[in-house]
N, C-alpha and C positions, 0 to 999 in steps of 0.2 A: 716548732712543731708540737713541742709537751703542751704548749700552751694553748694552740690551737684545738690540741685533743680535749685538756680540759674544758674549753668552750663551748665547744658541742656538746658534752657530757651533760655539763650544766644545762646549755639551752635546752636536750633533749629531755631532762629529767624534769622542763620545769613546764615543758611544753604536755607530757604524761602527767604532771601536775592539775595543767587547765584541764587535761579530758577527763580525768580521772578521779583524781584524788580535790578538783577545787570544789566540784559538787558532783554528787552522782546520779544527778539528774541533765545534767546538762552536754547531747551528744551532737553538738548542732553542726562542728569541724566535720563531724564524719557526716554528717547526713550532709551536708554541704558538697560533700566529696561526691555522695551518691548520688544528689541531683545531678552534676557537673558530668558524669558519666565517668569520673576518677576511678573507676572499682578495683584496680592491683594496687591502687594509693592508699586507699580504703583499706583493702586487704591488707595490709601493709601494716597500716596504725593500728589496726584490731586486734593480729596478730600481738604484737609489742605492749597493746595492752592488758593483752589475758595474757601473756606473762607474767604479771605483776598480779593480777588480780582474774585467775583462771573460774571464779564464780560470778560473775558478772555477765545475767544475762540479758542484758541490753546489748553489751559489745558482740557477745553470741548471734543476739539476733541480726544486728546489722555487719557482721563477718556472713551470715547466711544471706541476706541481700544482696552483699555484693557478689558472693561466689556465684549464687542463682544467676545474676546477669551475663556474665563471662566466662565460667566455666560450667563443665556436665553439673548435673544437679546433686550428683550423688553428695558432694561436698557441704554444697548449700544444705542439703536433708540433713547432714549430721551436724551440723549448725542449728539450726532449728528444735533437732531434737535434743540439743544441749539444754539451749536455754529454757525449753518447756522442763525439762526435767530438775531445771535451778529453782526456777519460780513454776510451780503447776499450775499458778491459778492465774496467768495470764493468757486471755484470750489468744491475744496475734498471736504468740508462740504456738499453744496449740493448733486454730488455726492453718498455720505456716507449715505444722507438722501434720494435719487430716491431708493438706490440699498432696504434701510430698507423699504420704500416703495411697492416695488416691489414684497420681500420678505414675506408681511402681504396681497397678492393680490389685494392690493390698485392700479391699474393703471389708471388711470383718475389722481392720483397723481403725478406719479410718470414718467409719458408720459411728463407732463407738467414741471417739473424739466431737463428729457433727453433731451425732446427740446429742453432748452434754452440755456445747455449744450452743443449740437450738433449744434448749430447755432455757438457757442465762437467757434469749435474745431469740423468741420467737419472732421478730418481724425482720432480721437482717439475713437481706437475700442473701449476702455473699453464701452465708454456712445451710442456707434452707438451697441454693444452685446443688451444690456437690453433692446434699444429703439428698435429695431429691432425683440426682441422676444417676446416685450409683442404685434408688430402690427403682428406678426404671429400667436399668443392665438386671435387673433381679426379677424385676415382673410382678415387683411389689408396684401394681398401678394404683389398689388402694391410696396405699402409706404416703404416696406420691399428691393426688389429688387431695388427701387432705392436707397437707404441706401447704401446695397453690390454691387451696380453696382460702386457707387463712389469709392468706397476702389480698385476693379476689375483694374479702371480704372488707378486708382493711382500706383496700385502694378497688371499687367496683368499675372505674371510668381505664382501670392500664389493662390494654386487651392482652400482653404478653401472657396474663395471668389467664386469660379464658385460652389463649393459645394454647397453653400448659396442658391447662385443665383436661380441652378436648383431645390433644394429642394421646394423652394416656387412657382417656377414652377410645380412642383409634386403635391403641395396642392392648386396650380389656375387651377387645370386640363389642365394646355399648357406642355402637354405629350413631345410632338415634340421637344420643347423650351429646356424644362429637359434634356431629352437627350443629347443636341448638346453640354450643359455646364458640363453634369457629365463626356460626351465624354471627352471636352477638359481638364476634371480635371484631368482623367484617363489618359492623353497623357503627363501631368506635374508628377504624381506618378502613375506609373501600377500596385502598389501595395494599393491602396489607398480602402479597405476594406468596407467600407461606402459607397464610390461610386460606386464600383459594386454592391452592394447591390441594393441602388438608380435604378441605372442605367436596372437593371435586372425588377425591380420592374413596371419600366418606357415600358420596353417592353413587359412584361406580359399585364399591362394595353392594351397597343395596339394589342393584341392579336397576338403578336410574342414568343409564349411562348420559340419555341426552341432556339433562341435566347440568350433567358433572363436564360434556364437552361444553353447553352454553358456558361457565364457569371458567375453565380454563382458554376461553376466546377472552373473557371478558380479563382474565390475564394477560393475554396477549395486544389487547389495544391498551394496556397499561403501563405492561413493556413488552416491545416487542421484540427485543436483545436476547430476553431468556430463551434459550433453545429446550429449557428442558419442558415448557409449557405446549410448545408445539412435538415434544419428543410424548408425551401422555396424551393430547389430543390426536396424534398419527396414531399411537397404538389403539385407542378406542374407535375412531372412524376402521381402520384395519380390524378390529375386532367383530363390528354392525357390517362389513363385507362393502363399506363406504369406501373403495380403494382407489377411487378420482382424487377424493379429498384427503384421504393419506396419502398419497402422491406429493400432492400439492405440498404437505407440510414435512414431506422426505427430503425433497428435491431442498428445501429450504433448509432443514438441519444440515444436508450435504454440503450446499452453499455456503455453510455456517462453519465449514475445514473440519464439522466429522464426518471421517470415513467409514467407520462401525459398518462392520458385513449386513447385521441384520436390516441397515438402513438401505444401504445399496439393493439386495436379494427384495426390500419390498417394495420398491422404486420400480425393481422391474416388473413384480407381480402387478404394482398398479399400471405400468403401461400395456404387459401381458392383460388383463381385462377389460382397458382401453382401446383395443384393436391397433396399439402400435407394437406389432411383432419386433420390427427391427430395434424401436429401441428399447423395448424386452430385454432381447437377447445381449447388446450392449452392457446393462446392470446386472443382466443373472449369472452371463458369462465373467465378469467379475467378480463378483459374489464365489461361484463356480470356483475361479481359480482360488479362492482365498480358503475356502472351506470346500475338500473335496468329496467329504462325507454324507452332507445336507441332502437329505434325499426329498425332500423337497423342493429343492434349488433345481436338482436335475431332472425332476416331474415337469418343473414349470418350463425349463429348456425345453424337454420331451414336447413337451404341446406345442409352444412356440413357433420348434422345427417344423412342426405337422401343420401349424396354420399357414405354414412356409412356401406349404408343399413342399421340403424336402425329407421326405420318408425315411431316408438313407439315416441322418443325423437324428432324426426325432430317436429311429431303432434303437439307436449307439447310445443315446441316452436312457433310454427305458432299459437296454441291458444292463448299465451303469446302477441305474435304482436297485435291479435285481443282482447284484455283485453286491454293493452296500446291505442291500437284507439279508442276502443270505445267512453269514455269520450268526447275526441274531435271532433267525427262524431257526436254525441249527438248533441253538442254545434253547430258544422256548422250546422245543419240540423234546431234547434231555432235560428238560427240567418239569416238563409232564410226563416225562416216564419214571422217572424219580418220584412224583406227587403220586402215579399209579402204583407202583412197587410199595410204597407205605399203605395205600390204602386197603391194596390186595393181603397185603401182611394182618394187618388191622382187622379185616373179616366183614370189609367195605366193598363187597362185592360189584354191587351196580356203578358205586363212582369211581371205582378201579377203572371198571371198561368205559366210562366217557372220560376217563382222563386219557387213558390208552385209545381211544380213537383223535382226540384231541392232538396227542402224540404223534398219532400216523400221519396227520395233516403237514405237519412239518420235516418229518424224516423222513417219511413212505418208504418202512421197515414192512414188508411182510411177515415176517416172523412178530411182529404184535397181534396180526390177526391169528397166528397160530395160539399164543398167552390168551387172546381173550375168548377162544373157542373153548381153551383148554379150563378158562374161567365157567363158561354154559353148563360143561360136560362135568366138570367133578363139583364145582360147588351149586350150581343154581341150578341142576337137572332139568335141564332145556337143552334136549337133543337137536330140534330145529334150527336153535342158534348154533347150535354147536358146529352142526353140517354146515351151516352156511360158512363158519369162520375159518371152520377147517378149508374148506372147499378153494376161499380166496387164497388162504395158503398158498395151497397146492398149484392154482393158477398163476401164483404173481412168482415162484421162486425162482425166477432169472433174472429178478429185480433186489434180490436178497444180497447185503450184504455179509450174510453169513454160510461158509457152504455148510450142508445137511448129507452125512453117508446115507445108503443106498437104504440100509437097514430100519435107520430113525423116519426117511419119507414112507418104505414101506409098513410101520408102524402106524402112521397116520393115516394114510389109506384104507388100514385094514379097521380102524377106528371110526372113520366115514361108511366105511361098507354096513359094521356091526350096529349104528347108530340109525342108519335107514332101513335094514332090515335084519333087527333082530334075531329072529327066527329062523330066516334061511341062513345067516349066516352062521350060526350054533350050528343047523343041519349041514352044511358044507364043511365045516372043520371033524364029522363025526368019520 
């Protein structure tokens, strides 16, 4: 058994010999391991050799390879960040440690590693990809396009590069710019899927919509699989009030096993303008049960019933619409008495009272028309107004949610009397 221990000892020490210690350049065992997909093997031998030799940032590096494959990354990252921190002046390590960077949404990091990278080695996409996507998360569309313009210029025939280019033109809003680069990408592959999309997207924007539907057809006899090609041309024919041929390309997303409410609810609207009421009602009443809120959903039922002739249901849904708004007429209607109250405070007289009539429309508070008489009367001396606002007051308060003692309406009264006639009313209190 001593013997056998000793055996191993040796074999082991002689075997850290060949990785190690017989040239330090030479890691072909372990990289062998990583091809093979060995990586706890790997792990294994790495370990055992940064025991021996804890500065050795090759074995660093390839202990971060194998961890990356098999375990959470966090491990592999502090691998990486070893050996960049043994040897600094190796790319892959750095590299290895931008991309773990990148990947924890550290970029202020991780910018600062690509740069330095892309300064050694301005033509290699790997570090010009990252440094390029994190100034597009930034809005740096600039910094970005000059990136892809250098690659553009280097290689003028890889449309990836005009892909690039226009995309970030698409997000700088230079509409015009996009185009001209998604054009020339489309004139390098006319099948290049992405770009018409782009490209369709770019015209839409410019308000070329037929355009941009010819475009996304010419997607679709490309492939016809993609749903999301027929899901942009439904929303533009449904946009142009073309709801046969949104239809058309609903009923086929549907067909396609998505169910998406908004595809169902416009399936219906396009049979509802079709003059097929029943099967209307079919799609919206789905729709309906999915989302009970969509006061459009219940609008389009509402009609439907009514083309039905059943008046009964169309009713039940138009009440439904007006149970849905109310809440939020409530809401607008306190939050223009609040816009009023500031403006009145403010010494904004006249936009006080249209926000305070604005107000009334949605709460139909009488007691506003008493605030905005009472606005005529002391700030804007306009007794005509005044009379009048006082007056609806006085007419609507059984509509009031607030009660008013005997003392405070007969004060208003007696303010209406004084206000029309001054003079006898002076002679009648003598």
């Amino acid at each position: 058994m001593k013997r056998l221990l000793l055996i191993s000892t040796v074999f082991f020490g002689l075997f850290c010999n060949n990785l190690s210690g017989q040239t330090s350049t030479d890691y072909s065992k372990i990289d062998l391991m990583l091809v093979r997909g060995e990586y706890e093997r790997a792990v294994d031998t790495c370990r055992l050799l940064l025991a021996a030799d804890s500065l050795n940032a090759e074995i660093w590096f390839r202990l971060g390879t194998a961890y990356h494959n098999y375990l959470p990354d966090d491990k592999s990252f502090d691998c990486f960040l070893r050996a960049a921190s043994i040897d600094t002046a190796n790319n892959r390590y750095n590299f290895m440690v931008a991309r773990g960077y990148y990947g924890k949404g550290k970029n202020k990091e991780a910018v600062k590693l690509l740069e330095m990278l892309s300064a050694s080695d301005s033509l290699n996409w790997n570090y010009a990809y990252y440094l390029s996507s994190i100034y597009m998360q930034e809005g740096k569309y600039d910094e970005s396009i000059k990136i892809y313009t250098r690659f553009h210029n280097n290689d003028s025939t890889n449309y990836l590069f005009m892909d690039k280019i226009g995309f970030a033109c698409l997000r700088k809003g230079e509409y015009e710019r996009g185009i001209e680069f998604f054009s020339k990408s489309l004139k390098q592959n006319d099948k290049n899927i992405n770009a018409l999309k782009n490209v369709a997207h770019l015209y839409m924007m410019t308000f070329r919509s037929d355009t941009a539907i010819k475009i996304l057809s010419r997607g679709i006899d490309i492939d016809p699989s993609d749903m999301d090609l027929y899901v942009r041309r439904a929303s533009l024919y449904f946009s142009k009030n073309h709801t046969k041929r949104a239809l058309d390309d609903y009923l086929k997303i549907l067909s396609s096993g998505d169910s998406s409410t908004i595809y169902i609810k416009r399936s219906g609207i396009g049979y509802a303008y079709n003059l097929q009421p029943r099967l209307a009602l079919k799609y919206l009443l789905l729709a309906h049960n999915r989302d009970t809120s969509d006061t459009e959903t219940l609008t389009f039922i509402a009609q439907t019933y009514k083309q039905l002739n059943d008046l009964e249901n169309s009713t039940d849904y138009y009440n439904k619409v007006i149970e849905v708004l109310n809440p939020a007429l409530q809401r607008t209607g306190i939050t223009y008495l609040m816009v009023a109250e500031n403006q009145k405070q403010a010494g904004l007289n006249k936009a006080a009272i249209d926000s305070y009539l604005k107000a009334h429309v949605y709460v139909n508070d009488p007691n506003i028309y008493m605030i905005i008489g009472n606005i005529y009367d002391e700030k804007l001396n306009n007794p005509q107004k005044a009379i009048y606002y006082y007056q609806l007051f006085l007419d609507n308060l059984k509509n009031s949610r607030m009660t008013f003692t005997a003392d405070y309406i007969d004060a208003i009264k007696k303010r209406v009397e004084y206000l029309r006639n001054p003079e006898a009313f002076k002679n009648n209190t003598k």
